[in-house]
C-alpha positions, 0 to 999 in steps of 0.5 A, spaced: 303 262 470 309 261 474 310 254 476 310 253 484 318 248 483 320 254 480 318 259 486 320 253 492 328 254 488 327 262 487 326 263 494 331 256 497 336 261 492 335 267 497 334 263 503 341 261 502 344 268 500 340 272 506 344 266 511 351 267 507 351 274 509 348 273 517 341 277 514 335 274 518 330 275 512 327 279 507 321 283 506 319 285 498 315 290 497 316 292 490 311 289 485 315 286 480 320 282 485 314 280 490 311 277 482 318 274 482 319 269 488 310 268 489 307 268 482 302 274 483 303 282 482 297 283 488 298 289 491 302 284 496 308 284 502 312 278 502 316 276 508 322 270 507 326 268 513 332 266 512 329 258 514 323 257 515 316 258 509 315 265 506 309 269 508 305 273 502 301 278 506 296 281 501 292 288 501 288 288 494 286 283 491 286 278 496 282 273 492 285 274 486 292 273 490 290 266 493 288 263 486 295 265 483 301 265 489 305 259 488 307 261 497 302 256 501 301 261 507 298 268 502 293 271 507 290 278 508 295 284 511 295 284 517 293 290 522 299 294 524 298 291 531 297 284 529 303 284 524 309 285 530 307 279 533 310 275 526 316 276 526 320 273 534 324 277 537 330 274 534 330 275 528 333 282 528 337 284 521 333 285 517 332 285 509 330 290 504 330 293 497 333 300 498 333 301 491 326 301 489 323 302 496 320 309 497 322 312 504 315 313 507 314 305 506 321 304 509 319 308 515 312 305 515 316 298 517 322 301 522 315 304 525 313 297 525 319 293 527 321 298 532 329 296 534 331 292 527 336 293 523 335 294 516 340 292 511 340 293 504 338 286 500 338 290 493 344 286 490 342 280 492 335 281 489 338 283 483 343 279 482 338 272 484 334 275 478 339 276 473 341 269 472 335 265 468 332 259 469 331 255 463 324 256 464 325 264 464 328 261 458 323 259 454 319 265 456 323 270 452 325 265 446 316 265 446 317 274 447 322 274 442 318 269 437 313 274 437 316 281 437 319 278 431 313 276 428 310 283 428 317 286 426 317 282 419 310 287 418 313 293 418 315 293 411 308 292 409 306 298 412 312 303 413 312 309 408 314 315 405 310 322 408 307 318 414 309 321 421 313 317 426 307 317 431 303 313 425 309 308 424 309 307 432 301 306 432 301 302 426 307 298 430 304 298 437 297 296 434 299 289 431 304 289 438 298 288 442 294 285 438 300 279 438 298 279 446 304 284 448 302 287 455 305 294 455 308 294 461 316 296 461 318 295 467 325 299 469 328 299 476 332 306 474 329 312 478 326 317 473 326 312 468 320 311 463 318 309 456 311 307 452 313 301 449 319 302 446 320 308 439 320 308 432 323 315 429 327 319 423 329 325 423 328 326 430 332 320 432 338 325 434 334 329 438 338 328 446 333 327 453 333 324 459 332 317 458 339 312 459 339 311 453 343 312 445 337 314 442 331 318 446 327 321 441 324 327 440 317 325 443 310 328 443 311 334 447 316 336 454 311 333 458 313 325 455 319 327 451 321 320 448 319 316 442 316 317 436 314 325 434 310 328 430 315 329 424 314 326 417 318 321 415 322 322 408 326 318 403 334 316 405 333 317 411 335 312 416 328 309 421 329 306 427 324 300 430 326 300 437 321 296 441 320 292 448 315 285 447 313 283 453 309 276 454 307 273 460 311 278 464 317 276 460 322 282 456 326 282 449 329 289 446 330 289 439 332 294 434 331 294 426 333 300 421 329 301 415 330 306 410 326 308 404 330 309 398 339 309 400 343 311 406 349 316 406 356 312 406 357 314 414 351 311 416 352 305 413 360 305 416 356 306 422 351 300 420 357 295 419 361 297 425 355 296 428 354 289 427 362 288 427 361 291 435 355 285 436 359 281 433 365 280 437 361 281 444 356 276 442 362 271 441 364 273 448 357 272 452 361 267 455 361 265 463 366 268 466 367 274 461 368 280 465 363 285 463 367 293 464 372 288 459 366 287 454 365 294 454 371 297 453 372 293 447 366 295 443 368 303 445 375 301 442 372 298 435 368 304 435 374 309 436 378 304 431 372 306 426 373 313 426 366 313 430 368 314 438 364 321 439 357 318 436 358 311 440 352 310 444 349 317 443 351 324 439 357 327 441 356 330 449 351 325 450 353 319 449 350 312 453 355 309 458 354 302 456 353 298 450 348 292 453 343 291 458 340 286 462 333 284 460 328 280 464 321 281 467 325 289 468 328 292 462 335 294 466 336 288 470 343 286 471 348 284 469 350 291 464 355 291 460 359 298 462 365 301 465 366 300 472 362 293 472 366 289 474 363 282 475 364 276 470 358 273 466 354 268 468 351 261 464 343 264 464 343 271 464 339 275 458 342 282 455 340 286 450 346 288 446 345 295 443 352 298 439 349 305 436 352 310 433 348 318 432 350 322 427 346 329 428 344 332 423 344 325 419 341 320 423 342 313 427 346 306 425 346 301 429 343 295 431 339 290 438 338 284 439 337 280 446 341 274 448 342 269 453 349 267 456 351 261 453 358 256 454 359 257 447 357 265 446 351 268 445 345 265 443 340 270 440 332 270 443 331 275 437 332 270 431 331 274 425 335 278 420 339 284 423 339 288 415 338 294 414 331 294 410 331 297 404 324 299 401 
């Protein structure tokens, strides 16, 4: 459970940010980020002025939400007549999550708070979360110890002539028995996984999701992840699976492959690692996160290897690392056009890929924390292609 020292400094950050910027406060309705600054997901608003104590107004569960809040005035929401009264007519600007909140709930608060202007705190929220505390820290080091753990099974149980479904079961099975809770959170729109995906030869196959690897799914209705194709011999196998403990996500990626790979993929597999290489080495406070990126589209062009970096040719990822956190796409991400420094706390999977239609996919992930010296792994185990 979230410490309540760790919520009192989660919230005197905000605080200072909504009065640097002249905002008055801050409503949350998301669970996610309600969960973050309180300790309980309950279906839950909070209100947190610029000065003075946060209030968590609470739909369902009530009970529940008392017994887990780390804010000291947790009480039941109040009635549409009652909840104008909260908030003094000074407090006029007003904050709130653009990003993620639905229309019909922005309406419902401007209808509550008739005369107030709203103004988008999104980034700030973001931004607050992204650098880790070193109790977030510890979190993700126990989430990547575990997912670990389940990965070094995977030789034990992968074969030849199994679909990739029933790879992807055997590995989420051992997954949840190791305590993973299963929600993958994102913050994109439109944007949805199971887990995380293990596939073959339907790994080249394009979909919808922000990613360099989508796979083919189990019909049009859930198109990602593990299909029903069988696995065959010599050819590449990606694990590409989210733990998640306590709230806490680590991404990683291994490649298994029964038998050998052909000489392109393995060209892919080495740059891969190259790529990894240099951007973990750079994971420094500071380092500006467009540069990152460029840097590892330029090693993947010197390779030979432009066109299938971060996807198949046409259908490539614009990025090549990605915030982690209590949502699998926090900030910061390395990708064109983010042009921010990186800070000392903040956690990243790194993913260089490559996709070969016709062949397969090479690459590799790991998640790593932002330190002075480069990036320190929070998926310690060996990035080898796994020979069976």
């Amino acid at each position: 459970m979230l410490k309540k020292q760790e919520s009192q400094q989660r919230i005197a950050r905000l605080q200072q940010e909504l009065k640097a910027k002249g905002i008055d406060g801050a409503l949350f309705i998301y669970p996610i980020d309600v969960y973050y600054f309180t300790g309980t997901r309950q279906n839950s608003t909070l209100w947190v002025p610029a000065e003075g104590k946060p209030r968590l107004m609470v739909r369902k569960s009530v009970s529940r939400a008392i017994k887990e809040s780390c804010i000291e005035e947790t009480v039941p929401f109040p009635s549409s007549k009652e909840f104008p009264a909260l908030f003094s007519p000074e407090l006029q600007k007003i904050g709130f999550t653009f990003d993620v909140a639905p229309v019909q709930q922005y309406n419902y608060y401007a209808k509550l708070l008739p005369g107030r202007d709203f103004v988008d705190v999104s980034a700030i929220n973001r931004e607050i979360r992204s650098v880790k505390s070193e109790w977030e820290l510890g979190q993700m080091r126990k989430s990547g110890d575990m997912i670990c753990q389940v990965f070094r099974e995977v030789p034990g149980f992968l074969k030849e002539g199994m679909r990739e479904v029933d790879l992807a079961a055997e590995f989420e099975c051992r997954l949840r028995k190791a305590g993973s809770e299963g929600y993958v959170r994102m913050r994109a729109f439109n944007q949805e996984l199971f887990q995380g995906l293990a596939v073959s030869s339907a790994a080249c196959d394009p979909g919808f999701f922000d990613g360099a690897v989508t796979g083919q799914g189990m019909s049009s209705a859930s198109p990602h992840g593990a299909s029903a194709a069988v696995i065959k011999a010599n050819t590449p196998i990606l694990v590409d699976y989210i733990g998640i403990f306590n709230g806490y996500i680590v991404d990683i990626t291994r490649f298994f492959v029964i038998g050998k790979l052909a000489p392109e993929l393995e060209h892919g597999f080495a740059t891969a690692l190259a790529i990894q290489k240099y951007l973990v080495d750079n994971l420094k406070p500071g380092v500006i996160c467009e540069e990152l990126f460029l840097k590892a589209a330029e090693m993947a062009e010197e390779a030979g290897l432009g066109r299938n970096f971060m996807g198949a040719p046409g259908e490539n990822a614009k990025f090549v690392g990605h915030g982690v956190g209590l949502e699998l796409d926090e900030f910061p991400v390395l990708a064109q056009g983010f042009k921010v420094p990186l800070q000392e706390g903040q956690t990243i999977a790194i993913e260089p890929k490559f996709v070969f239609p016709g062949q397969g996919v090479a690459g590799i992930e790991n998640t790593f924390a932002v330190g002075k010296n480069g990036g320190v792994k929070l998926t310690d185990m060996p990035d080898e292609v796994v020979y069976l």
